[in-house]
C-alpha positions in Angstrom: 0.0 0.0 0.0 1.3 3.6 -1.4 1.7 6.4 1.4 -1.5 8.5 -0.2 -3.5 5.3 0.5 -2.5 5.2 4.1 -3.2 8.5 4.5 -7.0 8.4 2.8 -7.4 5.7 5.5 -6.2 7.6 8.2 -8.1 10.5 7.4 -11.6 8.7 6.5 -11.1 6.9 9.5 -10.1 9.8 11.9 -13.3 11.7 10.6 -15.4 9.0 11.6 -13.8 8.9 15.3 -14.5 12.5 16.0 -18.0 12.5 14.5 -21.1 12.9 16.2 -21.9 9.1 16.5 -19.4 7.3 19.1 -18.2 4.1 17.2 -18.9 0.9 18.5 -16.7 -2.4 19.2 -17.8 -3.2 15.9 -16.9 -0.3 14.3 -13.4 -0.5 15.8 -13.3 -4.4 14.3 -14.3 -3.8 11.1 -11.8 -0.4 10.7 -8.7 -2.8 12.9 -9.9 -5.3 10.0 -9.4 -3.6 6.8 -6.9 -1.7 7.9 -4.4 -5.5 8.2 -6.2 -6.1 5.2 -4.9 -3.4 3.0 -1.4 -3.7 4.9 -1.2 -7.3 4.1 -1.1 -8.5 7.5 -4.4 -10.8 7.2 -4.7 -12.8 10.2 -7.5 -15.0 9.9 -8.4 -14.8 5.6 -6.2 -15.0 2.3 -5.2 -11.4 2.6 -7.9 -10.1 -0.5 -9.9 -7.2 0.6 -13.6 -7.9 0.0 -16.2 -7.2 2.3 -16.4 -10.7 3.4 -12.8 -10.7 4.2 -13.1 -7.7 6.3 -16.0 -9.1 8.0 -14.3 -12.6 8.8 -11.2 -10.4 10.3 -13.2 -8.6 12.5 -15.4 -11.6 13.2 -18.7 -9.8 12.4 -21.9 -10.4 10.4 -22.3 -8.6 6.8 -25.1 -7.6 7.9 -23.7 -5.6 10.9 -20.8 -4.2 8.6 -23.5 -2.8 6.3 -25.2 -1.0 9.2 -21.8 0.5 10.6 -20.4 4.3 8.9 -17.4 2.0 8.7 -19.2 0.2 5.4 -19.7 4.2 3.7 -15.9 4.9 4.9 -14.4 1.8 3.1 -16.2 2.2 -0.1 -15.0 5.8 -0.1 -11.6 4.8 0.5 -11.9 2.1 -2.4 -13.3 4.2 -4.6 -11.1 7.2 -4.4 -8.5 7.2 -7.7 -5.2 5.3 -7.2 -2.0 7.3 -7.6 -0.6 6.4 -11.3 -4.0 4.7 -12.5 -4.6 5.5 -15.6 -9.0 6.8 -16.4 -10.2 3.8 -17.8 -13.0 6.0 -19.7 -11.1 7.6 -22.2 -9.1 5.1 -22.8 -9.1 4.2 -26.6 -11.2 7.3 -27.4 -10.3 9.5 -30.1 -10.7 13.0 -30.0 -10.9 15.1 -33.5 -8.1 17.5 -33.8 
C-alpha cells in the first residue's frame, strides 16, 4: 500500500472517530480489519480485501458491517482514484483535432 493510501485511511477513519456518532466495538473491528487487510497483514483470511474478508477479520456479520459508517468509509476509500492509474474511460477514445 502507497503512502496516499494510508493517509486516505487515516483521514476517513479519523473523521469517523471525532463524529457525532461514538463508534462501537464493531466499528473498531471492522476499521482494525481492513486496515491488516490493505497492509497485508491478514490474520484469519487470504489477505484479499472484500467485504467478506473484512467481515471474517473482524469476526462480524455482513449484515452488521452494512449497518456501521465503517461500510460508507471503506467504499469511499476504495473508490477514491489510485495514484498512477490511468481513467479507464477515455481510454481508446479518439478526440478530433
Amino acid at each position: 500500500m502507497n503512502e496516499e493510501t494510508d493517509l486516505r485511511i487515516r483521514q476517513t477513519f479519523d473523521r469517523l472517530r471525532h463524529g457525532s456518532r461514538p463508534l462501537t466495538d464493531i466499528d473498531q473491528a471492522l476499521m482494525d480489519a481492513f486496515e491488516r487487510l490493505m497492509h497485508g497483514l491478514s490474520e484469519t483470511t487470504d489477505g484479499k480485501v472484500t467485504i467478506v474478508s473484512v467481515c471474517t477479520e473482524a469476526d462480524v456479520s455482513r449484515a452488521s458491517y452494512y449497518r456501521s459508517p465503517v461500510a460508507q468509509a471503506v467504499k469511499e476509500i476504495l473508490e477514491a482514484p489510485q495514484p498512477g492509474a490511468r481513467n479507464r474511460r477515455n481510454c481508446g477514445r479518439r478526440y478530433p483535432g
